[in-house]
N, C-alpha and C positions, 0 to 999 in steps of 0.2 A: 504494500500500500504506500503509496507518494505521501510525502509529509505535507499538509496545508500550509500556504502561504500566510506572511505574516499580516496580508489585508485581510485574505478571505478568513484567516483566523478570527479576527480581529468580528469580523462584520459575522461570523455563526456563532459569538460566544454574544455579544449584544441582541442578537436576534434569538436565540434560546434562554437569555437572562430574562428577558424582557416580557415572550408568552412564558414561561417559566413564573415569573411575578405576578403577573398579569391572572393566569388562569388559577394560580394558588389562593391569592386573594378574593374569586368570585365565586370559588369552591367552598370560602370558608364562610364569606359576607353576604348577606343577603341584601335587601334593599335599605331594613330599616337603620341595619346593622351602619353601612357604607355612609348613612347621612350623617349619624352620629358621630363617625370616626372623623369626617370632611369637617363638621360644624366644631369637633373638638382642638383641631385639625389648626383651624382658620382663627379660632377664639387664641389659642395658646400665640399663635405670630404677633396675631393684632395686639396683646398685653405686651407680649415681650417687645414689639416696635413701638408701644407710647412709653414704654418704661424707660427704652432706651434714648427717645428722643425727649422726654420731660423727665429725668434723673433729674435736673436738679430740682424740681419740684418735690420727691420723693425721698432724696437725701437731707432737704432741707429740716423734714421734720427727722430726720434717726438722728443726723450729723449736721446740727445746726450752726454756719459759717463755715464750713469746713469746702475746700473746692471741689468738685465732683469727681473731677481727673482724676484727683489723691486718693479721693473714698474708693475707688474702683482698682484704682493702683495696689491700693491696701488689700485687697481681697480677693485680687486676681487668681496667686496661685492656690488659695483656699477653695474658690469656687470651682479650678480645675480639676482640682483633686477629688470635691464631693461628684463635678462629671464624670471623672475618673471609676467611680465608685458604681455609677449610676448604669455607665457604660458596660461593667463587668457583668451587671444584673442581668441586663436586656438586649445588649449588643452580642451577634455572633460572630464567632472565625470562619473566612473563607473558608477553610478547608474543606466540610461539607460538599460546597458548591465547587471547590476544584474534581472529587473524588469520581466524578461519573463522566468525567472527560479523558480519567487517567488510559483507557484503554485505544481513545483515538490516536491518530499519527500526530500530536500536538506536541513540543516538545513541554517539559514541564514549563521550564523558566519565563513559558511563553506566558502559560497561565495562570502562574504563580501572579505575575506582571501585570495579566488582565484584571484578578479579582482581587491584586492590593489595591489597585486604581479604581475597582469602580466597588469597594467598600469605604471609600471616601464618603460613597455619593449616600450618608447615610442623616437620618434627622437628628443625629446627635451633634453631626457636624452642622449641619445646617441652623437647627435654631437658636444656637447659639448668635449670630451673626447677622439673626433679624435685628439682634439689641445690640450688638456692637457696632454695626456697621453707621447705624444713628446716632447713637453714643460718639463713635467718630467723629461724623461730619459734624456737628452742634457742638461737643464741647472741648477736643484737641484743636483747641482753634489757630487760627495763621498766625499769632503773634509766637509760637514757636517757632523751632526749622523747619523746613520741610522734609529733611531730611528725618529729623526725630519723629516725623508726623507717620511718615510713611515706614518707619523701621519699629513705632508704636503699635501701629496694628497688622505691619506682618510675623510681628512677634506673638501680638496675639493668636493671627490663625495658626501657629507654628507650634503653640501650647498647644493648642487643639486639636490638632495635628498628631501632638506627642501623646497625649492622652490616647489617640485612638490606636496608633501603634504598640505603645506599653500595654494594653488591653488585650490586643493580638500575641503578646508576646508571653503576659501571665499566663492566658488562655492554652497558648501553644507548650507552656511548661510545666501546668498545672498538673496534668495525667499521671507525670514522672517523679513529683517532688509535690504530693499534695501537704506530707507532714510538713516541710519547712515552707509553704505557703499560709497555713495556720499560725504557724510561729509568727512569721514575716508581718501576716496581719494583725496580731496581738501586739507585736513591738511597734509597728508605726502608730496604730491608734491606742497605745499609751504613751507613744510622746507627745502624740498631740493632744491627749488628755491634760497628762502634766505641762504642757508649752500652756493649754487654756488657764487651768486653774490655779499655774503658780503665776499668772498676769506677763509671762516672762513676754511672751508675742511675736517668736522668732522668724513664726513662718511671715505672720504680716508684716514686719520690719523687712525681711530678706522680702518679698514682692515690693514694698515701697523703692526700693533702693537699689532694686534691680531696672523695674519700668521707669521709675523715674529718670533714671540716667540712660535707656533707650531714649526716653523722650525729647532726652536732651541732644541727642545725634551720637551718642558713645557707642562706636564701632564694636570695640571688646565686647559690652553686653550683650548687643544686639547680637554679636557672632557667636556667641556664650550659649543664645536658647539656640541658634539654626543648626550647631554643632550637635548638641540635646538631641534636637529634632531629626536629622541626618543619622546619627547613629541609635535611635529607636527604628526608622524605617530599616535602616537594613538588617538590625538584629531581626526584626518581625518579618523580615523576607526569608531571611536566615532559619529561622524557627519553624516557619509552614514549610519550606521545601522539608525541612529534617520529618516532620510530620504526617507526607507525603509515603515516607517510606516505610514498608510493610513493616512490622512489628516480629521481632523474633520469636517462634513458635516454640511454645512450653509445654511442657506435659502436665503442669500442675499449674491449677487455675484459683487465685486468689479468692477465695471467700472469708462473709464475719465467720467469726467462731462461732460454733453453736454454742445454742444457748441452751442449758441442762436444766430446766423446770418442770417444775410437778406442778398441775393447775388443781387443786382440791375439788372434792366431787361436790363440794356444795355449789360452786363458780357454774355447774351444767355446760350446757353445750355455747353458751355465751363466754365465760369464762376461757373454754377450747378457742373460740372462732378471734376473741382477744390476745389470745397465745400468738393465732397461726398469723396477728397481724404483727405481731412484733417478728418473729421469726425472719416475716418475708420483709420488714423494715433493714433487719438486721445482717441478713444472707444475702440482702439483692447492692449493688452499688449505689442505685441511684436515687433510691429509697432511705438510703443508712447517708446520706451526704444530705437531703432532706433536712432531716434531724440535726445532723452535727451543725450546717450552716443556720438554721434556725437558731440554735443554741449560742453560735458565734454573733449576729444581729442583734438575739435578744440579750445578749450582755455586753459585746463590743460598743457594737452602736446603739446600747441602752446609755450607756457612760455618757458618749461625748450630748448626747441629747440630755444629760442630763446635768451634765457639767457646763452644757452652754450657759452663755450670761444671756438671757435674753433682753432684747431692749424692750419690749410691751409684754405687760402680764395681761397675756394670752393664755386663758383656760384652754381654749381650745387646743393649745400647741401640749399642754398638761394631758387632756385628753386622748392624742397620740401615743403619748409617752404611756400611757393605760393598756391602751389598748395592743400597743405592741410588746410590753413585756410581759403578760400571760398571755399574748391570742399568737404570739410569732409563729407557732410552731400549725395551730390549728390554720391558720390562716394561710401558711404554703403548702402544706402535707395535706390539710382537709379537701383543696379545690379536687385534688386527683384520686381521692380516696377512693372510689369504684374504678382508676383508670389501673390501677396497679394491678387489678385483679384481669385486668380486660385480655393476658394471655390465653387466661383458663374460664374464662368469665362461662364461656359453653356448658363449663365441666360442675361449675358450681348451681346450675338454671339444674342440671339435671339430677343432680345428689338430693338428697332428701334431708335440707338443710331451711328448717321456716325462715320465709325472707326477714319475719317480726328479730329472730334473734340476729341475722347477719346484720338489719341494721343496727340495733342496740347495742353490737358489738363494736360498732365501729364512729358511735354517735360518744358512747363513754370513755372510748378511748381519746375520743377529740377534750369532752369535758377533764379528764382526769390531765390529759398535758397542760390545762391551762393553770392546775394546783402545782403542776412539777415545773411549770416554767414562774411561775408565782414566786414559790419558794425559791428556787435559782437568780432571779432578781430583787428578792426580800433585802439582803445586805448593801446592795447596792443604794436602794431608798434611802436605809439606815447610814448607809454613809455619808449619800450626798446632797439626799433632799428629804430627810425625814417628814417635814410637812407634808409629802405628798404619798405618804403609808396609808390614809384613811383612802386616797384616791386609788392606790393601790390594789386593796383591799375590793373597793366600790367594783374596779374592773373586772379580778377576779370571775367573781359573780356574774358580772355582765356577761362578758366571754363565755364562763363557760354555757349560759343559759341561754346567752339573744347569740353571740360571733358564733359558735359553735352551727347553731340551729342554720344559720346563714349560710355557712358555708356547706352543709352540708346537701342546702334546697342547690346551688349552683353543683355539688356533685352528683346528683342525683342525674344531673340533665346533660352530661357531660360524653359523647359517643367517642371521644378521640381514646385511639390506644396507647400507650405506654410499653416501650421494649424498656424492662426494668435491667435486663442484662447487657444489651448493647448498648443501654444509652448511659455508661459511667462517666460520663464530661460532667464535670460537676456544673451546676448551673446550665446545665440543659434543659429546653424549655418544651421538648416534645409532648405534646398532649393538652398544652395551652392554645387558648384562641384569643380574641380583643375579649370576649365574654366575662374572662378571667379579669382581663386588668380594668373592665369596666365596673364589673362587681365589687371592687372596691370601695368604689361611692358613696352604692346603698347602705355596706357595712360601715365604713369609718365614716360617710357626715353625719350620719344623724345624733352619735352621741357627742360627737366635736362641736354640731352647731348649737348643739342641746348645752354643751357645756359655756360654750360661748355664750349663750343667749342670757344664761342663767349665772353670769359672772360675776354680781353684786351675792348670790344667796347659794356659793361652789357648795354649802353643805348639804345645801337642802336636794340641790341637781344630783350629788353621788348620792343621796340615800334612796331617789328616785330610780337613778341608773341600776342601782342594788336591788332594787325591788323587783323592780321589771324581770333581772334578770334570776331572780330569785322566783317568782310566781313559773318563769319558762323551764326551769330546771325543778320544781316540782312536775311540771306539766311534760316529762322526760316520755313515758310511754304514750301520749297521744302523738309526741312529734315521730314516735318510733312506730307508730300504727297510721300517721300521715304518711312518710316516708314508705312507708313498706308498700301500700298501695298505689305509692308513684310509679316505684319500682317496678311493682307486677304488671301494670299498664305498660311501660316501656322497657321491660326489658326486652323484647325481642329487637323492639328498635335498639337499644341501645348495644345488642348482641350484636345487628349485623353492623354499625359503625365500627364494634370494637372489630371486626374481619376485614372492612374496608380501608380502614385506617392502616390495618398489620400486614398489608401486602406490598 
């Protein structure tokens, strides 16, 4: 077979990316789906371009005299780094998308080359730059150089840039070296715990003092980030070709260790089908990374949310912080709770297993992580915001009765499959749709706006919150005799999604 040329390569990888996109998104979206995503879409530009062009309206009130250049100078490599973070969540690696080319006559380096360039093309890069690019023109104004004017914001795109490359690049090493990736993330966001709470402000000092003097026309700094920026691309080039290459065959295949329990005959067959959930949490990779990363968010990035100095006491921002250090765990493991089963989902429709006990099995395991994640963030309150124990407490409750129940109505309806073996990339998102990240909403605003709203009388709102979720968590077996009847209605639907999906 002739090797393709480097146009016509060029023009079948844009032309198969494109229906490739195209037909995945109309497979997944429907009409009302599509409007939502366009009007979310369009709403998120429009803020981020009046932010960007009236900053200093918006600075005026947090950083009152202060010039807007400086406040944003100040915060730049802060805000890169929470991109950074953000990117890690939601952003994929080429590689995927190079792997079903690899058998054509294409040489690699050709493709490796196509899909770092047109992973550029992605909205983490983009919207950022609705607000900068305004932010630019309005307030780097001409009484600088022009030189610094223009070396100011290709510095910028050049962060941003870097962030998308180091992403590719954790992503790329992550498979190999996931223990000292744990590590890695524990040690940086304890320094910047300790940089916040000892006032010391190293990271915003070192941004002041770096953009500042880009701005000034200083060649060194300016060559300082493009250097950065220059060698994150090619280690990220570096990393997906290595990536590319077949994986050396072993005869022993890494699994958790078994777990050696007795479940007592009083637990019955709920008790069993709660076992068989941890098992398969614990034995599968993508299931047990799950867990562990929920465990890492709801206590890493419990810290620094909670170590922030905020500038408005904002209940609502309190509220979050509730909600995600006992619901973390429910809230990413629960969306997929019927997807994990969806290899054998056949196997389990035909067993003589009442649907009443399979859901309650898997409804109390949601309630029971939100007392084990509870507990796992109890010291942390006690350290750093004990005021906020009774809120604590309030959520608890919540979660397990109102988040729990929630997530569970979104798993119910959920047809996409889950490869719990092949899919060991940690922060793979297989089995997710917009569904997922829209369902959000309905879970975290209503007790955020609830708490906001009710921000002169915070005790009276948690003892509310508490209640609520206190009457739903009595009310455990109707939600378990609601659900089972969803179930029975759709599972044959949701049988042939999970076949459709696995091919």
């Amino acid at each position: 077979m002739q090797p393709i040329s480097g146009i016509a390569t060029f023009r079948l990888l844009v032309r198969n990316q494109w229906k490739t996109s195209k037909r995945t998104y109309l497979s997944q979206q429907g009409v009302f789906m599509s409007i939502v995503i366009l009007s979310m879409a369009i709403y998120v530009g429009f803020t981020l371009f009046i932010l960007g062009y009236s900053f200093d309206a918006f600075a005026f009130r947090v950083f009152p005299g202060e010039d807007p250049v400086r406040v944003v100078n100040r915060y730049l490599l802060a805000g890169f780094i929470s991109l950074f973070f953000m990117r890690f969540l939601f952003q994929r690696t080429p590689r995927m998308k190079i792997a079903p080319f690899l058998h054509l006559p294409i040489s690699r380096n050709r493709l490796v080359t196509f899909f770092q360039i047109s992973s550029l093309f992605s909205g983490h890069n983009f919207y950022p730059l609705i607000f900068f690019i305004p932010f630019w023109i309005r307030f780097v104004n001409p009484s600088e150089l022009i030189t610094g004017q223009l070396f100011w914001m290709v510095s910028v795109i050049g962060i941003l840039l870097g962030s998308h490359f180091a992403n590719l690049i954790l992503r790329g090493l992550l498979k190999r070296f996931q223990g000292a990736f744990y590590a890695l993330m524990a040690l940086f966001i304890l320094v910047v715990i300790v940089d916040e709470t000892t006032g010391a402000g190293v990271i915003q000092e070192t941004s002041i003092f770096l953009f500042s003097h880009i701005l000034a026309g200083q060649f060194s700094s300016f060559g300082l980030v493009m250097n950065v920026v220059l060698g994150l691309a090619i280690a990220s080039t570096v990393v997906l070709k290595k990536s590319l290459r077949a994986p050396r065959w072993s005869a022993t295949k890494k699994r958790g260790k078994p777990l050696d329990l007795v479940v007592p005959k009083k637990f019955g067959l709920t008790g069993k089908l709660i076992y068989l959930e941890l098992l398969l949490m614990w034995r599968n990779r993508r299931p047990r990374h799950y867990l562990l990363v929920s465990a890492l968010f709801s206590t890493m990035y419990l810290i620094l949310m909670l170590a922030a100095k905020s500038t408005f006491n904002a209940r609502g921002f309190d509220a979050l912080i509730g909600l995600f250090a006992s619901g973390g765990f429910a809230l990413n493991y629960g969306q997929l709770m019927f997807s994990w089963d969806s290899t054998y989902f056949d196997g389990l429709l035909a067993r003589d297993i009442p649907m009443r006990s399979f859901i309650r099995a898997k409804l109390i395991l949601l309630q029971s992580s939100c007392l084990l994640f509870f507990l796992i963030a109890l010291p942390l309150f006690i350290w750093l915001k004990p005021e906020l124990l009774g809120l604590h407490l309030a959520f608890l409750v919540f979660n397990a009765g109102i988040t729990s129940v929630l997530v569970m109505e979104l798993a119910t309806r959920n047809c996409q499959a889950v490869d719990i073996e092949k899919s060991g990339s940690i922060f793979n998102y297989e089995g997710f749709s917009i569904r997922h990240w829209l369902w959000f909403f309905p879970t975290a605003l209503p007790p955020t706006l609830w708490m906001a709203a009710m921000s002169k009388q915070p005790a009276t709102a948690l003892l509310i919150l508490a209640g609520v979720g206190f009457l739903s968590l009595l009310a455990t077996e109707f939600w378990t005799r609601f659900f089972a009847r969803g179930i029975t209605s759709r599972k044959y639907q949701m049988a042939q999604g999970f076949r459709l999906y696995a091919r």
